[in-house]
Each structure stands twice: as structure tokens, then as C-alpha cells.
C-alpha positions in Angstrom: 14.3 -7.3 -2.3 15.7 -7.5 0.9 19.0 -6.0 1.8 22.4 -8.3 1.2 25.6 -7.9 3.4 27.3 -6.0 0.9 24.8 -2.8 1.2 24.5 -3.6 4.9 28.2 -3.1 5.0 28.1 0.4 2.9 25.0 1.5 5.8 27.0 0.5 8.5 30.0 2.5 7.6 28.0 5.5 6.7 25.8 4.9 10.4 29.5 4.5 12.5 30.8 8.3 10.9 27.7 9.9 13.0 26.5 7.5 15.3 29.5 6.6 17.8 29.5 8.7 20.4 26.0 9.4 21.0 23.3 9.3 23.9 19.9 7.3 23.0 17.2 9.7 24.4 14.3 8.0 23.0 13.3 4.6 22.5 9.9 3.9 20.0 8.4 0.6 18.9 5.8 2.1 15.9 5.2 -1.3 14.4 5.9 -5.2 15.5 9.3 -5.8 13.7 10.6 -2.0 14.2 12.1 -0.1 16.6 13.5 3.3 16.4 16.2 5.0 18.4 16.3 8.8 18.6 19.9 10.0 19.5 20.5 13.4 19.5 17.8 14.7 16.6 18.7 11.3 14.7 16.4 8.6 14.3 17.9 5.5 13.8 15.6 2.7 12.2 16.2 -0.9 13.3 13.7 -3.3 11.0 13.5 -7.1 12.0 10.7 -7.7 9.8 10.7 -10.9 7.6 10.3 -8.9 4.4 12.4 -5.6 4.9 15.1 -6.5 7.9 17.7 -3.8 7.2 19.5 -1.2 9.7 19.1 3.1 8.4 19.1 6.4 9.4 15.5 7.6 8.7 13.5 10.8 7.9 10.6 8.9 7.7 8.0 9.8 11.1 6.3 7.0 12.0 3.2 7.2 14.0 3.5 5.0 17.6 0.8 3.0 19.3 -0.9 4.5 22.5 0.7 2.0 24.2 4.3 1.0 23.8 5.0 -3.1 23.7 6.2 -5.0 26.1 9.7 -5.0 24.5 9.9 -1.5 24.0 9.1 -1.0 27.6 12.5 -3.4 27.9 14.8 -1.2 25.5 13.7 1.8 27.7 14.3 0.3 30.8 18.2 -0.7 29.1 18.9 1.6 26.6 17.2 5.1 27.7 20.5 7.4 28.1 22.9 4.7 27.0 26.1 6.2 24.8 27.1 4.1 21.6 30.2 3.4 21.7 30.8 0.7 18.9 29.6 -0.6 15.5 30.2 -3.7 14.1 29.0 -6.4 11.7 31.1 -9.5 11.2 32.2 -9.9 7.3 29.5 -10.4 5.1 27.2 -11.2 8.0 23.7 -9.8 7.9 24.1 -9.3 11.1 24.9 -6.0 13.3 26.5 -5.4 16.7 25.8 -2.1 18.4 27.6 -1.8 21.6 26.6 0.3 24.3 27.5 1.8 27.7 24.7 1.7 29.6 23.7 2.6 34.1 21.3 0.6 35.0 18.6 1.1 37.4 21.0 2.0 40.4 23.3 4.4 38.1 26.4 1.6 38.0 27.8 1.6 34.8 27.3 -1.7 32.2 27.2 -2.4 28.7 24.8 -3.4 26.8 24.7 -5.0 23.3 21.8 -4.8 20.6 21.8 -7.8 17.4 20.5 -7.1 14.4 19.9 -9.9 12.8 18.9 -9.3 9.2 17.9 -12.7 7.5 14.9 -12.7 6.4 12.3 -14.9 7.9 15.0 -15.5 10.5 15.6 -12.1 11.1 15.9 -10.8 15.1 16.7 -8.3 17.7 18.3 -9.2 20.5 19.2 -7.6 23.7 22.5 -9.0 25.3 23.9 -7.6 28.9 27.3 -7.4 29.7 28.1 -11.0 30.1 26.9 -11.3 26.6 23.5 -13.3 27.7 20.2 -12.7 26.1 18.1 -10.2 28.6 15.3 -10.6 25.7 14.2 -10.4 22.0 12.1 -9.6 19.4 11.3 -12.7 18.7 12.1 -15.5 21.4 13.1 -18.6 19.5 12.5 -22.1 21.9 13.6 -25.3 21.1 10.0 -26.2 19.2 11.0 -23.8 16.6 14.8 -24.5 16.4 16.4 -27.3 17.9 19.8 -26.5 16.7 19.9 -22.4 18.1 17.2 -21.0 21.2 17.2 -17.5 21.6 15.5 -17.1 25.4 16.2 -15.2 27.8 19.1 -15.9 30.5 20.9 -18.0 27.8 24.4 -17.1 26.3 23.9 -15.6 23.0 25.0 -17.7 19.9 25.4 -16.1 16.6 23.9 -17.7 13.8 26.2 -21.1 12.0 28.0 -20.5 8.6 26.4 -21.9 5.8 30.2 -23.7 4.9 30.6 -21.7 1.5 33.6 -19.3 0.7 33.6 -16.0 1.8 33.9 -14.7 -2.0 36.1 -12.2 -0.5 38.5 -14.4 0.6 38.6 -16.6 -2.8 41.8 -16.3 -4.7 42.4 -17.1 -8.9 43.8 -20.3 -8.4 40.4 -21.3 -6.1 38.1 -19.9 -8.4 39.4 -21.6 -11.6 39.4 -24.7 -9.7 35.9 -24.4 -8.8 34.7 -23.3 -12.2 36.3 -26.4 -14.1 34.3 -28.9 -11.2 31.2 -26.6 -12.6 28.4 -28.7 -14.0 28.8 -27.6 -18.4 24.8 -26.2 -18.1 24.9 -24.4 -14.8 23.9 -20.9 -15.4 27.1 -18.7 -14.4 24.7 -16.9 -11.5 24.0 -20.3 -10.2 27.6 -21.4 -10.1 28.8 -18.3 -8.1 25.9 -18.1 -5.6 26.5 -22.1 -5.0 30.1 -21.5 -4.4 30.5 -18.4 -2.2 29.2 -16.4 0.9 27.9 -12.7 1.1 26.7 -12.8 -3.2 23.5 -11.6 -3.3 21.4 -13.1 -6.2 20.9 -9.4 -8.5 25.1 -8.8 -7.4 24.8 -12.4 -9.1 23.6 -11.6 -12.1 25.2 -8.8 -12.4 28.8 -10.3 -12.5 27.7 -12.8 -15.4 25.8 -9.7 -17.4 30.1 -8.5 -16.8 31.6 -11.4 -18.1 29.7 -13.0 -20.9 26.7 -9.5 -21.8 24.0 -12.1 -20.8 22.6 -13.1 -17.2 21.7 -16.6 -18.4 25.1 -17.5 -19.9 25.8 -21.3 -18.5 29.0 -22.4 -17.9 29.4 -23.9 -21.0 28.6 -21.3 -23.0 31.4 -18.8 -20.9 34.7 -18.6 -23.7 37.1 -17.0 -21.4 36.5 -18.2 -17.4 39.1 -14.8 -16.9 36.4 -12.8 -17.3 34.1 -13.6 -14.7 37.3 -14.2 -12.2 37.7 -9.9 -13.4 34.8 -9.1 -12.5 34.7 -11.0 -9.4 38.1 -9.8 -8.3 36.7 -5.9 -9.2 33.8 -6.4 -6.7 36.1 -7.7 -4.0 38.1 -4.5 -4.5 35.0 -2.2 -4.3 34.3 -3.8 -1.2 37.2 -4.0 0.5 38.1 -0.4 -0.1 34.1 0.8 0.9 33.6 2.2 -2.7 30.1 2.1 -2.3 28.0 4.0 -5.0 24.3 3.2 -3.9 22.0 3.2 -6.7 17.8 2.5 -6.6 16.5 0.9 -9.6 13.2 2.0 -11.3 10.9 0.1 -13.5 8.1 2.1 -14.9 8.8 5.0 -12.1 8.3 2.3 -9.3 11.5 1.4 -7.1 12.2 -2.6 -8.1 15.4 -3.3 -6.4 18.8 -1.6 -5.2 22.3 -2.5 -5.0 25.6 -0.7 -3.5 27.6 -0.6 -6.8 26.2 0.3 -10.4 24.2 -2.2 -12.1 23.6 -2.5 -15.5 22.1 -5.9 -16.7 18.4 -4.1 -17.0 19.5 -1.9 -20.1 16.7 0.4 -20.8 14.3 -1.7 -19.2 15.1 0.2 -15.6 16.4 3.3 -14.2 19.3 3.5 -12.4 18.6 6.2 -9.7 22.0 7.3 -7.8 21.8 7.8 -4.2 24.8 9.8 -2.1 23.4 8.4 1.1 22.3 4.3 1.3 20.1 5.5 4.7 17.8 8.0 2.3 18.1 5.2 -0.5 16.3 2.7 1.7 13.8 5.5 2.8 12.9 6.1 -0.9 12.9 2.6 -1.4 10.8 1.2 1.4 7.8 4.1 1.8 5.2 2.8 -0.8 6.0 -0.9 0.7 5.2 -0.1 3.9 2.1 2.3 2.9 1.5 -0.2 1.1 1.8 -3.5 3.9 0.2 -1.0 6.7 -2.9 -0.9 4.4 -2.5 -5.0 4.5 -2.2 -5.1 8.1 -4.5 -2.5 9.7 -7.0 -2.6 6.9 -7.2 -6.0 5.9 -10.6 -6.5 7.7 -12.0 -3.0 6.4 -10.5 -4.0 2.5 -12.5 -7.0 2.6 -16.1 -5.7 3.8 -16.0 -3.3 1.8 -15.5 -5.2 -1.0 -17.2 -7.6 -0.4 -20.4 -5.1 0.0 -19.2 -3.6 -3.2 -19.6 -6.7 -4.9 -22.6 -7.7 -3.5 -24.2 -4.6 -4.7 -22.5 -4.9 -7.9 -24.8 -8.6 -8.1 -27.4 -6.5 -6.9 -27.6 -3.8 -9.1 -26.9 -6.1 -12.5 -30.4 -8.3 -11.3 -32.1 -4.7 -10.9 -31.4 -3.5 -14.5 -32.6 -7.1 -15.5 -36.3 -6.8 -13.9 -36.1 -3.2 -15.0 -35.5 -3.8 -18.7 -38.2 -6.3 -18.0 -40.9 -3.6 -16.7 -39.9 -1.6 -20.3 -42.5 -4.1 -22.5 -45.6 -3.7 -20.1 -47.4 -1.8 -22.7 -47.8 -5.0 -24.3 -49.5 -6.5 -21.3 -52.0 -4.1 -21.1 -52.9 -4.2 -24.9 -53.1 -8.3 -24.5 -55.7 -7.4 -21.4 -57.1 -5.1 -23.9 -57.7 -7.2 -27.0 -59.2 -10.3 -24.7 -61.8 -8.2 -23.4 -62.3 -6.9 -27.1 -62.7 -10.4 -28.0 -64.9 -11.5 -25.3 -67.7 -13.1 -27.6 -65.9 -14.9 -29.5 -63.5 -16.7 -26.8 -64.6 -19.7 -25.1 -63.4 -21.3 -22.1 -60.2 -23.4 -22.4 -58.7 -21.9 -24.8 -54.8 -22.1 -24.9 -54.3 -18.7 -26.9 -56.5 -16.1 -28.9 -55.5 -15.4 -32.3 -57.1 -12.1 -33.1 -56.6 -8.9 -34.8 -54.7 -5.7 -33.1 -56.4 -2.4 -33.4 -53.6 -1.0 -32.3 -51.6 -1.8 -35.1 -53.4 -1.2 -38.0 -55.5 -4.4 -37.1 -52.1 -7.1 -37.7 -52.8 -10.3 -36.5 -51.9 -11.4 -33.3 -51.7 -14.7 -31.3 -52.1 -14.1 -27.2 -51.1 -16.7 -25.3 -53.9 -18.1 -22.4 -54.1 -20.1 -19.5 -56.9 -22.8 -20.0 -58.0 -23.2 -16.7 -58.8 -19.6 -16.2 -61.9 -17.9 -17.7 -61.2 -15.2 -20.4 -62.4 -12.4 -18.3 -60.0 -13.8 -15.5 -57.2 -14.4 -18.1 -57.7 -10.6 -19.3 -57.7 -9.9 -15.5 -54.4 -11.8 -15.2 -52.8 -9.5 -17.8 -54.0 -6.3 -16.4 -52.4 -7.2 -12.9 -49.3 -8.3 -14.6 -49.4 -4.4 -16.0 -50.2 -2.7 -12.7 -47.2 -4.7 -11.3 -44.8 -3.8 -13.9 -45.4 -0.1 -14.2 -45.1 -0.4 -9.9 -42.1 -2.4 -9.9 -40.7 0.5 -12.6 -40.6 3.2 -10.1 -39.2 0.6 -7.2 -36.6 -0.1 -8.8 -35.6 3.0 -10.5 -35.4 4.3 -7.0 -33.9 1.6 -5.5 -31.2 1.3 -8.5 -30.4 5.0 -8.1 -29.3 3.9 -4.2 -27.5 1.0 -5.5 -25.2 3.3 -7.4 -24.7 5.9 -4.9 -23.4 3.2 -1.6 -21.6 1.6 -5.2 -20.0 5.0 -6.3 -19.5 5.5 -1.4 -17.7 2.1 -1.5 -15.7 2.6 -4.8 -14.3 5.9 -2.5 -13.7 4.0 0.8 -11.6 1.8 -1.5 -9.6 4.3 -2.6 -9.5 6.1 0.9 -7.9 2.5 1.9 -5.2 2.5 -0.4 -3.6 5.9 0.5 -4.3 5.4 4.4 -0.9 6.0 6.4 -1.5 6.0 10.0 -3.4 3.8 12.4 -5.6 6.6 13.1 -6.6 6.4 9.4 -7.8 3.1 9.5 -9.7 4.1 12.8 -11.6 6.7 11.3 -12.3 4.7 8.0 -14.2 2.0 10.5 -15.8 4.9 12.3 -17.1 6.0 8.9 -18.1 2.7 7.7 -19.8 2.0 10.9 -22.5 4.8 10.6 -22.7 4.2 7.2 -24.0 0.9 8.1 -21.9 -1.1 6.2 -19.9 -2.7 9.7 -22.4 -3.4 12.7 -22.1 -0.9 15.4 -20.5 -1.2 19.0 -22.6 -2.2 21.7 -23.8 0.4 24.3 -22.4 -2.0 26.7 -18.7 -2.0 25.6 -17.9 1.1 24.4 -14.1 2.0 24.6 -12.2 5.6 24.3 -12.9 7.5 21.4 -9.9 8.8 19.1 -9.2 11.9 18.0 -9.9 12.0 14.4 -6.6 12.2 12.1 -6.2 15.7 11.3 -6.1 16.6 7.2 -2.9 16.0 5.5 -1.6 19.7 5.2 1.0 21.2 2.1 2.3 24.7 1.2 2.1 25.5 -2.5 5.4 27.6 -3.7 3.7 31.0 -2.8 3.2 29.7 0.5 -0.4 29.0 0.8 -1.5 26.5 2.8 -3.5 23.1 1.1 -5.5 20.3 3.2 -6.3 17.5 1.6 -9.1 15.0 3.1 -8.0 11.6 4.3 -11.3 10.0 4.5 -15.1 11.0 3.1 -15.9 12.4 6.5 -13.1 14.5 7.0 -13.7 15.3 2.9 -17.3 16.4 4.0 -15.6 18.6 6.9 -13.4 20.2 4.9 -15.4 21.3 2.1 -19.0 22.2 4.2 -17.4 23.7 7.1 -13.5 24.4 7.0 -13.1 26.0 4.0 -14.2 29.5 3.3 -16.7 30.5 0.5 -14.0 32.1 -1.5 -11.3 29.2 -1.6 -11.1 26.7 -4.0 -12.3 23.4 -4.3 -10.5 20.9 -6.1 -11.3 17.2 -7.0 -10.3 14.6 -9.9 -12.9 14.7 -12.4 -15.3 11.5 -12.3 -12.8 9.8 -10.5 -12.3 9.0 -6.7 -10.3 11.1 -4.6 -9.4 13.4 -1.6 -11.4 16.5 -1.2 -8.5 19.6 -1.6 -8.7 23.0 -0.4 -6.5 26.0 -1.3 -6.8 28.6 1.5 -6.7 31.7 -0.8 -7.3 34.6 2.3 -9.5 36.1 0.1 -6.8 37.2 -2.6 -6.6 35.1 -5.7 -3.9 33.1 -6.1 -1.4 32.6 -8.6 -1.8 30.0 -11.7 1.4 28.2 -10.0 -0.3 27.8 -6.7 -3.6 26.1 -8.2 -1.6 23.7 -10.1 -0.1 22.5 -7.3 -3.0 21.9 -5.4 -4.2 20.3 -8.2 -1.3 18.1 -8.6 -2.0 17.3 -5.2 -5.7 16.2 -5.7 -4.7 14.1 -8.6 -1.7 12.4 -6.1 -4.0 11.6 -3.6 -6.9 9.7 -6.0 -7.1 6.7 -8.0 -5.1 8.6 -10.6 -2.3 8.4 -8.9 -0.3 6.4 -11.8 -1.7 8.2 -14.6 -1.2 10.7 -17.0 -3.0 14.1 -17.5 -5.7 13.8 -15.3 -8.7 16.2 -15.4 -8.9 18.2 -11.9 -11.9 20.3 -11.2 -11.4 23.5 -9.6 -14.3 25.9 -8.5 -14.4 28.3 -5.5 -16.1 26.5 -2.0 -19.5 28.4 -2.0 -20.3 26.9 -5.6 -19.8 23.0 -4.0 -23.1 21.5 -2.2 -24.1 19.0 -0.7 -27.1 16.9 -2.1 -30.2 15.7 -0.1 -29.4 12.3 1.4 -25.3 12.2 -0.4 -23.3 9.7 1.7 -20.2 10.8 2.8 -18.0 13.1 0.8 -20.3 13.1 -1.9 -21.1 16.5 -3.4 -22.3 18.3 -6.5 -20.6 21.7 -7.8 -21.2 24.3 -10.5 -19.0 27.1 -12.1 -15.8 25.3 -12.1 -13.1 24.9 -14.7 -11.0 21.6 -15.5 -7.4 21.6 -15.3 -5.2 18.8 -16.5 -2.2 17.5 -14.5 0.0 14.6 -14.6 0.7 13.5 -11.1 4.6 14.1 -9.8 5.4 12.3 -6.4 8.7 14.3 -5.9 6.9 17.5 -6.1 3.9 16.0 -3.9 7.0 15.5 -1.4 8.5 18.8 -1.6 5.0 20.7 -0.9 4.8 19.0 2.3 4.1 21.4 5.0 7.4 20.8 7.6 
């Protein structure tokens, strides 16, 4: 869901109690559609992006490229030391004014304005000087894309036209009974009131007809008393007007579905309503696995598909190897064919097209051997012998090469799930490092090599006692941390036969409490493909019992004197172990 003008109203008025008054002292573009203002220890989160536009205070830390954009440079150059001094969003506009006194480059004083434009597909930022013309934006708009509205550089800014409904704010009783006799009898009631005002969302929709008739698709028709939905209209146009917002996230199966600024109640028991005291941290809550989630999309989209698609081909692979292999299991009967032909010798004769005989091997049962009439029957006993040789061969081939099949199948099922909790650019950088000597992506040539990056370092956590916990964020970094980090006598822990991160508790040598390893292994069961499930076996076993076998790919290990623990992951108290 994407934020209406009703919740963008209850942010703004929270943003304006903290946010007037203060100097910008850092500008950041982390991502394409988002840029981030840091004023005074507050980081103010500005999203244009077509499927999350909204405007917060965030506690969120976003990683930023080596190299700021263009248009960050530009916000710099503007907005670097500028003082707020205004906040304003026209009535149920999803749009935002932040007004601004800015120096520019030769200390005079100007003001500056920065548009938030939060409409979807449509959505913008826009940088206006003081003459309230566009210095740049986000997203510059020519006349190829819109005919009716540019948004270039040098021209006068033009907010975007009214869509020519009612503000449902400004409807009155009369209006709305008028409106709701002209209804069509089997429009649903949602319908009717987001086709006859401005600023309804489509859940605040639904809502007001789960109000007024208990059932979200009520039509028209069906409605006994029109009073009621003109109540609970008129309630919401109170709550509004008055800014008694109550922010609440709803939950469906533990995962954040939508959010609204008043309480909503048409899911029943099929959702949890979550209050929130602040909409900024609502949003926070609301947005992080999306954007974990559409990072992964964006960064690792290339990385996603090779290595699926080399999991599948081995997958093909491996299914024709256990074919020729159950194959190879009957050879015996080759060699007793070859056996019985040569037995039979003196009575064969030449183009024959099978040899019925008796089997000395099984208690002398008849038999009936196929032949090949152009071939003698020394040559056809010849022909079965070779067919034995290359059977028992092939056995061993493909044993071995099966057993590699389903060690780079068991590597690529854990680059998978490495690629699913990766967070940060550099995470995706060291995934394609790893994949890359793995063999799996071609290398660089000599020719062009660029800079190398610093490896991510481990995601860190403090248990309630105060240990610390790392936890791997790729197979290599896994590898490091259990071979080489970790001392002998801290423990290990891992999800058991499923993928994972690699987690070390740093004990000091002192064993820790019952609470602590719990933790840690709450963390290891966060931080696999168990993620969503429910007691999940973690093993636990000190470092020096944890080895690494001849020829393992990365993060790959075996382990001995361990003990199995079972946990049931919890992403709040994931949260509150992190190390600040």
C-alpha cells in the first residue's frame, strides 16, 4: 500500500513539532528514489519511489553509494546549511512543501523550496528557487512524457491539476444524500464514495461501508439507512480536521499488510491491528522487509538468476545421473549373459537372434538371451562383457560425479538463501566475488580490473549478558568466521540441515549463561531459511569441534559433539539484540 493524504497529513504534523527551525547538515542520496536529510541528529527520509513515495522521520541507516548522484550533488550545493522554516501540504494533497532559507554560493540569503510529490508512479522531488522556478528534479518530466505538465529545469513550477471530485472534507449532508440517491442501485458502497470524493483512500473506503452496513461489499441497494454511512463519513471528517490521528499497522500472519491513521476494523480476526504512537516509526516498521526485500530485486537480480539457473541445471543434471546410475545396478546380469554364451558355445550357430539356454546360476532356470545376428557368438559374448566393464566403470564415475552434483547443489541452495537476507550493496558485492571464484560467474579480465571493496564486515549483536555475537553474511565470510575468527572455545551455532548464517558466541573463555546461547541461537534461526517457521532445531557445539572437509565449497563444514536446541524465530528480539 502506498501512503494516502490522510496519513501524510498525520506525518506532516508530527514532522512540523521537531523539524521547523532546523539547519540541514547533511544531504545523502542512498538509493535512486530517496534522499535523506540529516538535521541536527535527525534523519529525515524523503521517498519518491513509485511503490513507497511517502515523507518520515527515520531510524533506519541506509548504506550510500561511493559516489553521490548527480542530484544529490545539487541538494548539497542548495540545501547544505539551509534552516527549515515551513511545512506544508495543500488539503488532502499528496504533495509536501518544505520551505527553506537558504545562502547561496556567495553567502546572500534565498529561499529555497523542496516538493514532495507522493503519487505513485507520478511521484517527484523537486527543487524550486526563490522565484518558485524548477532549479532541478528527481525526475525531469518533458513534453514526450506529459504534454499537459513539464517539470524541467528553468520553468515555473506547476502543481499537479485536481482530479474535479469533492474534497470529502468539504461535503455537507444535504450533498451527500443528493449524491447517494444519483448512485447506480448495484454500486458497491466503496465504489460510490471513492467515485464521488477526493483525499478517500481505497482501505479508509472500505472501512467506512464495513461502519455503515458490517460488510465491505454492501451495494447501494442493499444500504437500509443512507444515515449511516453519511455518520461515519461525517466522524472521519472530524478526526481529521481535529488531527486525531491514531496510527495503526495491520498484520496478517505476523507480516505488515497495510496501515491507516485511524482504527480499522473490517479484517476481524483475520489481521492484527498493531498501534503505533509515532506514524514516522510506523512507516519504518512497515517498509524494512519491502525494501530488504526490493534491494535484493534490484542489486541481485542478475546474481538471483545465475544462480538459479545453475541450480536448476544441476538439479536436470543430477536426476539424469541417478538414471544411468540405477542403470549400472543390473550389470551382473551382463556379465552372466557373456557368461552363459560362452557356456553355450557348441551349440550356438551363427545368426542366431537369441539363445535360449539353461542358467547355472540359478539353479539351471531357463533363460532366453537376446543376440545380435550379424555378430558371431564369441563376438556377441564379447559384446556383453564390454557392456559389463562399462557399467561397473561408469558406477564409480558417476557416484563421484553425483556426490559433486550435490555438494555445488547443497553451495547454490546457500548462495540463495545468502541472497534473500542480503542488506547492503556491499553484500551483493561480495556474493558476486564469491560466486566468481566459485566458478559459477566468469571472472574479470586481467585487462579491466577495477578497485577492490572492502568486504562487509559480519553483522554483530549483544546477547542480554552482554556478549558479543557475529553472524556471517555470506559463505566466505561464514568460512572466516568459523576457521579463523572464532576461538576454539566459543560456540558454534547453525540451523540443523537447513541453510543459514554461520553464528559465533564470543564466550572469553567463561561459559555462558543458558539465556545467552538461546539468543544466539534465535539469531541463527533469524538469519536462515527458517526464518518463518516454528521450533527450529539449532546446532550448538564449541568452534574447535567444527572442520572443514577436504575440497568443501564455501561455508560448508562438518562438526561433532554438539547439542540441538530448538527455537522459534522472534524478529523483535532479533532487533533488540542489535549491537548499537
Amino acid at each position: 500500500m502506498t501512503m494516502d493524504a490522510i496519513f501524510l497529513q498525520a506525518v506532516v504534523e508530527e514532522l512540523r513539532r521537531e523539524l521547523t527551525g532546523l539547519r540541514i547538515d547533511k544531504v545523502q542520496q542512498p538509493a535512486r528514489d530517496q534522499v535523506v536529510l540529516l538535521l541536527r541528529g535527525l534523519r529525515l527520509l524523503l521517498n519518491a519511489g513509485a511503490s513507497a513515495p511517502r515523507l518520515q522521520w527515520t531510524q533506519a541507516l541506509r548504506e550510500n553509494p561511493a559516489e553521490p548522484p548527480m542530484f544529490c550533488m545539487l541538494l548539497r550545493k542548495h540545501l547544505s546549511g539551509a534552516r527549515v522554516t515551513e511545512l506544508a501540504q495543500p488539503p488532502l494533497e499528496r504533495l509536501v512543501r518544505i520551505e527553506l532559507d537558504a545562502a547561496d554560493e556567495l553567502g546572500r540569503a534565498g529561499r529555497r523550496t523542496l516538493v514532495l510529490e507522493a503519487m505513485g508512479r507520478r511521484s517527484n522531488l523537486i527543487l524550486l528557487d526563490e522565484e518558485g522556478r524548477i532549479i532541478d528534479a528527481l525526475r525531469r518530466v518533458d513534453a514526450e512524457l506529459s504534454a499537459a505538465r513539464q517539470v524541467l529545469p528553468g520553468l515555473y513550477y506547476q502543481p499537479p491539476a485536481s482530479v474535479g471530485r469533492l474534497p470529502f472534507l468539504e461535503e455537507t449532508e444535504e450533498g451527500f444524500r443528493e449524491k447517494f440517491a444519483a448512485a447506480p442501485a448495484e454500486r458497491k458502497l466503496d465504489a460510490f464514495l471513492l467515485d464521488s470524493y477526493f483525499g478517500l483512500s481505497p482501505l479508509l473506503a472500505r472501512e467506512l461501508a464495513f461502519q455503515a452496513a458490517g460488510d465491505v461489499d454492501c451495494r447501494v441497494f442493499q444500504l437500509r439507512d443512507p444515515e449511516t454511512l453519511w455518520a461515519a463519513l461525517d466522524r472521519l471528517c472530524q478526526r481529521v480536521r481535529e488531527g486525531r490521528f491514531a496510527p495503526v499497522c495491520l498484520l496478517r500472519e505476523g507480516k505488515p499488510m497495510d496501515f491507516a491513521c485511524v482504527p480499522v476494523a473490517q479484517y476481524g480476526g483475520a489481521a492484527e491491528s498493531v498501534p503505533y504512537d509515532s506514524p514516522s516509526a510506523l512507516l519504518d516498521d512497515f517498509y524494512a522487509a519491502r525494501e530488504r526485500q526490493e534491494r535484493a530485486r534490484q542489486r541481485g537480480a542478475d546474481l538471483l538468476r545465475t544462480a538459479s539457473t545453475a541450480r536448476d541445471r544441476l538439479r536436470r543434471k543430477l536426476a539424469l545421473q541417478e538414471k544411468e546410475y540405477a542403470g549400472t545396478q543390473d550389470r551382473d546380469r551382463l556379465r552372466v549373459c557373456g557368461d552363459l554364451i560362452t557356456a553355450n558355445l557348441y551349440r550356438m550357430e551363427r545368426g542366431a537372434a537369441r539363445l535360449d539356454c539353461e542358467n547355472y546360476y540359478e539353479d539351471n532356470a531357463p533363460v532366453s538371451i537376446p543376440l545380435d545376428p550379424l555378430l558371431t557368438p564369441q563376438q556377441n559374448a564379447a559384446k556383453y562383457y564390454k557392456r559389463y566393464t562399462k557399467a561397473r566403470t561408469a558406477e564409480k564415475y558417476l557416484r563421484e560425479q553425483m556426490a559433486l552434483a550435490e555438494r555445488d547443489l547443497a553451495y547454490l541452495e546457500s548462495v540463495l538463501a545468502e541472497l534473500q537476507q542480503a542488506e547492503t550493496e556491499q553484500d551483493f558485492l561480495d556474493i558476486r566475488e564469491e560466486l566468481r571464484e566459485a566458478g559459477f560467474l566468469k571472472k574479470q579480465r586481467s585487462g579491466k580490473k577495477g578497485k577492490r571493496e572492502r568486504a562487509a564486515a559480519p553483522r554483530e549483536f549483544r546477547t542480554s549478558g552482554g556478549l558479543r555475537v557475529l553472524v556471517g553474511r555470506n559463505n566466505r565470510q561464514n568460512d572466516q568466521l568459523t576457521l579463523k575468527t572464532a576461538d576454539r572455545r566459543d560456540l558454534w551455532l547453525h540451523t540443523q540441515k537447513i541453510h543459514g548464517s554461520h553464528v559465533i558466541l564470543r564466550t572469553g573463555g567463561q561459559p555462558p549463561a543458558e539465556t545467552d546461547i538461546l539468543e544466539a541461537a534465535m539469531l541463527a534461526a533469524w538469519f536462515s531459511q527458517a526464518r518463518d517457521s516454528a521450533n527450529v532445531p539449532v546446532d550448538c557445539a564449541e568452534a574447535r569441534f567444527v572442520k572443514k572437509p577436504a575440497g568443501g565449497r564455501p561455508g560448508m563444514v562438518v562438526y561433532s559433539s554438539f547439542r540441538t536446541l530448538n527455537v522459534t524465530p522472534d524478529g523483535a528480539l532479533v532487533k533488540g539484540l542489535e549491537a548499537k
